[in-house]
C-alpha positions in Angstrom: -99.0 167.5 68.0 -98.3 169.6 64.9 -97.4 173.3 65.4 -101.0 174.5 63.8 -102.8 172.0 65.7 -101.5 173.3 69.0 -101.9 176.9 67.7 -105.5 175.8 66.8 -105.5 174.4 70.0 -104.6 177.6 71.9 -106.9 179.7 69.7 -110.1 176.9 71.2 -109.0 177.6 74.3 -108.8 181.2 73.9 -111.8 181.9 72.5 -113.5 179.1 75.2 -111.8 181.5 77.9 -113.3 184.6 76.7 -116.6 183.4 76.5 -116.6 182.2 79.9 -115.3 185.1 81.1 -118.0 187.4 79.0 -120.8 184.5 80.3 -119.7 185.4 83.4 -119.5 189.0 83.4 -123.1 189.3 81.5 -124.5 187.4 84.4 -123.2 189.4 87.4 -124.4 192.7 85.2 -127.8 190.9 84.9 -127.8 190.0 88.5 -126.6 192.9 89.6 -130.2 195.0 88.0 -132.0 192.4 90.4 -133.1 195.2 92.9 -134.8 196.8 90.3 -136.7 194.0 88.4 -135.1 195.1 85.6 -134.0 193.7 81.9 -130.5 194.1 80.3 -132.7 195.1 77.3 -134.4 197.9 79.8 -131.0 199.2 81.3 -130.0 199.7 78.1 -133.1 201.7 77.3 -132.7 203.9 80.2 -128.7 204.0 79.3 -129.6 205.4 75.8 -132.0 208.0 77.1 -129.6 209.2 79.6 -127.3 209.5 77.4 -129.1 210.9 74.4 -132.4 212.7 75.9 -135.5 212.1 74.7 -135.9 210.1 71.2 -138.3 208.7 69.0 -139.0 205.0 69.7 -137.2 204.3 65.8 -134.1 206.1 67.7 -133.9 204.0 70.5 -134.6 201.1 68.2 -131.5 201.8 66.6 -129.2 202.3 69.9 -130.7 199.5 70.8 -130.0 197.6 68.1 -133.3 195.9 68.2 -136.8 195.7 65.9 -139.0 198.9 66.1 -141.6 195.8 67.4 -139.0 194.8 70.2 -138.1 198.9 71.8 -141.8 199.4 71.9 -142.3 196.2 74.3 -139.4 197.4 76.2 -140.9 201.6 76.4 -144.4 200.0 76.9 -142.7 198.3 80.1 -141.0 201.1 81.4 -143.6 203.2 81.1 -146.0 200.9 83.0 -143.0 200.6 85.2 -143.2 205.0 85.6 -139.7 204.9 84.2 -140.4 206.7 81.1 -143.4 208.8 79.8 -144.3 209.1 76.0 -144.9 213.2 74.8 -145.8 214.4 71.5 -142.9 215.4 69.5 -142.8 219.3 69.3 -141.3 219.1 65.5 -144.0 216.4 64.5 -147.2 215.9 66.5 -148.4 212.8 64.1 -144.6 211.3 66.3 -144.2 211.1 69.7 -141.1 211.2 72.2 -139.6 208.8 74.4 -138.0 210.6 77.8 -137.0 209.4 81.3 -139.5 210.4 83.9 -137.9 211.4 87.6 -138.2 208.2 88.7 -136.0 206.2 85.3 -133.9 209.4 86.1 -133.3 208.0 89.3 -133.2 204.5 88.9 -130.7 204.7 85.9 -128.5 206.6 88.2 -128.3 203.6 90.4 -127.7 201.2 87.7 -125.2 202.9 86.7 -123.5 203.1 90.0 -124.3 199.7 91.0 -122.6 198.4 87.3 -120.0 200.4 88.1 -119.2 198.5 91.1 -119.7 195.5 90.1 -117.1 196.0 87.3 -114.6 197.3 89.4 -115.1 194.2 92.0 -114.9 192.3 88.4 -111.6 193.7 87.5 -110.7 194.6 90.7 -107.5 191.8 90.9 -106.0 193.4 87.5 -103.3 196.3 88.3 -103.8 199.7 86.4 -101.4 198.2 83.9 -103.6 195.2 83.2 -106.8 197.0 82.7 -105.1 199.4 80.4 -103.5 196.6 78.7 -106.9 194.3 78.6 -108.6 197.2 77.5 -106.6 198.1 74.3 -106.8 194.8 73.3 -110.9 194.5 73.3 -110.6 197.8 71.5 -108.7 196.5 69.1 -110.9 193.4 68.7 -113.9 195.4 68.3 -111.8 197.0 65.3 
């Protein structure tokens, strides 16, 4: 084998490694919103308005990185769900709000904390140095 191939080689096997491993990861974070019954799509929702307060459904559409069509499937649920309530926008009644009721208060607190334990059980076998080290180098791939 020629020195590219086995570079190309390494670089198949790399990339087929860090898929697996973010296949694997998505999965226990999906599994892991189970008690709740709810979507990655949703989570991220409820992560957004935690995060930013109440928005306009265009706003969350663009955290979430999703069609205006698409955030307003995923606010209809939660708001059937009583996760989130739609008010009138103060600054333009013709727009409305999206905010976190009590309850999507709540419940995205326990995501969180839940996520948060499942990543450190995920990367739990990595020393300090390790994560540090793993961590600069996604940064630096997101780049």
């Amino acid at each position: 084998m020629t020195e590219h191939t086995a570079d190309s080689a390494d670089d198949e096997s790399l990339a087929e490694t860090f898929w697996a491993v973010a296949s694997r990861l998505r999965r226990q974070a999906r599994d892991s919103l189970a008690p709740w019954d709810i979507t990655p799509s949703q989570s991220r929702a409820l992560r957004v308005l935690t995060r930013h307060g109440e928005v306009r459904p265009g706003t969350l559409a663009e955290h979430l990185r999703i069609a205006p069509r698409s955030a307003t499937e995923v606010v209809d649920d939660l708001q059937t769900r009583g996760l989130v309530e739609r008010r009138p926008d103060p600054a333009d009644r013709r727009a409305t709000l999206v905010a976190l009721t009590e309850e999507g208060d709540r419940v995205s607190t326990a995501i969180r904390a839940a996520r948060r334990a499942e990543a450190d059980r995920f990367f739990g076998h990595l020393d300090d140095t390790d994560r540090d080290e793993l961590a600069r180098i996604l940064r630096t791939l997101l780049d």
